[in-house]
C-alpha positions as CSV (number, residue, x, y, z in Angstrom):
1,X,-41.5,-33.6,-7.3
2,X,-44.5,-31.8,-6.1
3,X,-44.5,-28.4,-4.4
4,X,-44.9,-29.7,-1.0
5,X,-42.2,-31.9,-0.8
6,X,-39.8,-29.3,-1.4
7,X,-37.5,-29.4,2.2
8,X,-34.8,-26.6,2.7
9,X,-31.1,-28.2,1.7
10,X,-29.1,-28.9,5.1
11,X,-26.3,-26.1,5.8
12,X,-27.5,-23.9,2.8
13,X,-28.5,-21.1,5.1
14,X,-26.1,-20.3,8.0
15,X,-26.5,-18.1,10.5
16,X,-24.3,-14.9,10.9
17,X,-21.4,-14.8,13.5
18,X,-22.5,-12.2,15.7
19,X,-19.2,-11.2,17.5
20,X,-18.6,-9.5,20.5
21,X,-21.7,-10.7,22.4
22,X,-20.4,-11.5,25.4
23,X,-18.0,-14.3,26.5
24,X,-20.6,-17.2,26.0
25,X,-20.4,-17.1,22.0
26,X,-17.0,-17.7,22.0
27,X,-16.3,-14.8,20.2
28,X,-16.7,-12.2,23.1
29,X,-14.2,-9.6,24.3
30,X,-11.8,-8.6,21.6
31,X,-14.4,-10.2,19.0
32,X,-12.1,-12.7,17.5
33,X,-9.5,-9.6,16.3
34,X,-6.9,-10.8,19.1
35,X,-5.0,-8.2,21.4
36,X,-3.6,-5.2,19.9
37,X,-2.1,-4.6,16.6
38,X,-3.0,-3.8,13.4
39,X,-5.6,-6.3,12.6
40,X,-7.2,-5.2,15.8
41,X,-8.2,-1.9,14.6
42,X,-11.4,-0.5,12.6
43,X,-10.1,-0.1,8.9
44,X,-7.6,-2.7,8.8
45,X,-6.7,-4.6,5.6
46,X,-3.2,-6.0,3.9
47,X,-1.9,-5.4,0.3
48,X,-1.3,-8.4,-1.1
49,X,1.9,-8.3,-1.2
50,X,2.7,-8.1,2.8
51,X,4.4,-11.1,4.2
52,X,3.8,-10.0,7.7
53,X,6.9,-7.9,8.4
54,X,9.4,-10.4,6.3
55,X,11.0,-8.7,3.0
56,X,8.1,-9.1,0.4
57,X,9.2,-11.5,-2.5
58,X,9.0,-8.5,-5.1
59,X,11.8,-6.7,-3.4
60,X,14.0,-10.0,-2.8
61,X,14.3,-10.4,-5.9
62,X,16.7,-8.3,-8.2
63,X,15.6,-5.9,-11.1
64,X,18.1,-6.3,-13.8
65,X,18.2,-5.4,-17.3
66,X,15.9,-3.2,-19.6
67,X,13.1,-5.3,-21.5
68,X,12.2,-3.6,-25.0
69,X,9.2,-5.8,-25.2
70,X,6.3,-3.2,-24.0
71,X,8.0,-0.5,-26.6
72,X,8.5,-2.8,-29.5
73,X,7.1,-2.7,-32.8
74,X,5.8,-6.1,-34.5
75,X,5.6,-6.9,-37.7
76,X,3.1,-9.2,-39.3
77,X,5.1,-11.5,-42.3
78,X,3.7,-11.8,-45.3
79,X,5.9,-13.7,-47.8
80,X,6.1,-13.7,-51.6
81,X,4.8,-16.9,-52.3
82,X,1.0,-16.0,-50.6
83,X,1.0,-13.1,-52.5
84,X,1.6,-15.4,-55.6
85,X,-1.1,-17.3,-54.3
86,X,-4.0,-14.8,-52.4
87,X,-3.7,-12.4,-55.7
88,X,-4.2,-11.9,-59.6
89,X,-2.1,-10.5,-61.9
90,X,-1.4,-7.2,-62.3
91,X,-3.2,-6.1,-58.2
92,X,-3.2,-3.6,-56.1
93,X,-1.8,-5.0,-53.1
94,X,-2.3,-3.4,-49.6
95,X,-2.7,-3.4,-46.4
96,X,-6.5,-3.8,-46.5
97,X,-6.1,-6.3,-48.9
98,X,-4.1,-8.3,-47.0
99,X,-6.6,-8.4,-44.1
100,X,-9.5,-9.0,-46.9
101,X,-7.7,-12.2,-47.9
102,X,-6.7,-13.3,-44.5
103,X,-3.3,-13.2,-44.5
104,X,-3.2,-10.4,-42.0
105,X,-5.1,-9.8,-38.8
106,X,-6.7,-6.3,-39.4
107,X,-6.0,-3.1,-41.5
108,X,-4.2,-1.7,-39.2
109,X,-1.2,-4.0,-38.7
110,X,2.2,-3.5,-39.1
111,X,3.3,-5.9,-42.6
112,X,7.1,-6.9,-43.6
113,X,7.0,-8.8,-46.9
114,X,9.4,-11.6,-47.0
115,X,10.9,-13.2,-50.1
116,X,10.2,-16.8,-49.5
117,X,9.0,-18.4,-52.4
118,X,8.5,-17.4,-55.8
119,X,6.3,-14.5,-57.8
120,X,5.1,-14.9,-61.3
121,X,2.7,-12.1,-60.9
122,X,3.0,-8.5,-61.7
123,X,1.6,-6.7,-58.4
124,X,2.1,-3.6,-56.9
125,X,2.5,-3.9,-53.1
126,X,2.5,-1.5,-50.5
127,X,3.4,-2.3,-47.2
128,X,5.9,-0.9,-44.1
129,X,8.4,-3.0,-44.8
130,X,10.3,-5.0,-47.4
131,X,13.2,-7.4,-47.2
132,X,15.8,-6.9,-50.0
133,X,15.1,-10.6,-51.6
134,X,11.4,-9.3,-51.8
135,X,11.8,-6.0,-53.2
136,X,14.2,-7.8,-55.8
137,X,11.6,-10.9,-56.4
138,X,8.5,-8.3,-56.4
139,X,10.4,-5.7,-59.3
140,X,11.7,-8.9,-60.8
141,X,8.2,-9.8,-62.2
142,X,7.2,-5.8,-63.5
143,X,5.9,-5.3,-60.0
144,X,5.9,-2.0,-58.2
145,X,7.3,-1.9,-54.3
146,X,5.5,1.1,-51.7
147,X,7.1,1.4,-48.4
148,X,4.2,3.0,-46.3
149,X,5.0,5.6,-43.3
């Protein structure tokens, strides 16, 4: 293709509607906006949530309930048995190192420590929570259990 055979694309440029110009354009006289109301006033624009005068669907429907989800907290799991696998004998386990070895998704999650599985190793693990078969399995081995604030 060479520079002089480049032809404008049909209907890629159109030309602006220029209302209220007179009652040959079509859009003459009230300039397309109708007769009175609202939308036929400077400034006019609708929320999304109007339904032109009917009751909008947020107020139809009923509010029931109080949901704890927003004020939550959430734990990240971490059982026993990935501890037996991510560390050595006789770690330092934390909340860092859990991130570090990819079992948790930043240092500054929330971690509960589950007792699924088994422990061989003698660790001492600090976390913010513990479930009772975990504590047991973790101080079962020699290990050391830290509940963090």
């Amino acid at each position: 293709m060479l520079s002089n055979e480049i032809t404008a694309i049909v209907g890629a440029n159109k030309k602006r509607k220029r209302v209220g110009r007179g009652r040959g354009s079509g859009q003459g006289k009230t300039a397309g906006r109708g007769h009175k109301g609202d939308g036929s006033r400077a400034g006019f624009s609708v929320h999304l949530a109007f339904e032109g005068g009917q009751m909008p669907l947020f107020r139809r429907l009923a509010k029931r309930g109080f949901n704890n989800a927003r004020y939550a907290i959430r734990y990240e799991i971490v059982n026993v048995s990935q501890l037996e696998r991510a560390f050595t004998d006789g770690s330092s386990v934390g909340i860092g190192e859990l991130a570090g070895a990819g079992l948790v998704h930043s240092g500054s999650s929330r971690v509960k420590i589950l007792g699924d599985g088994e422990l061989t190793k003698k660790l001492k693990v600090s976390a913010h929570k513990f479930s009772k078969s975990a504590e047991q399995k973790i101080s079962g081995c020699g290990g050391t259990v830290q509940v963090m604030a």
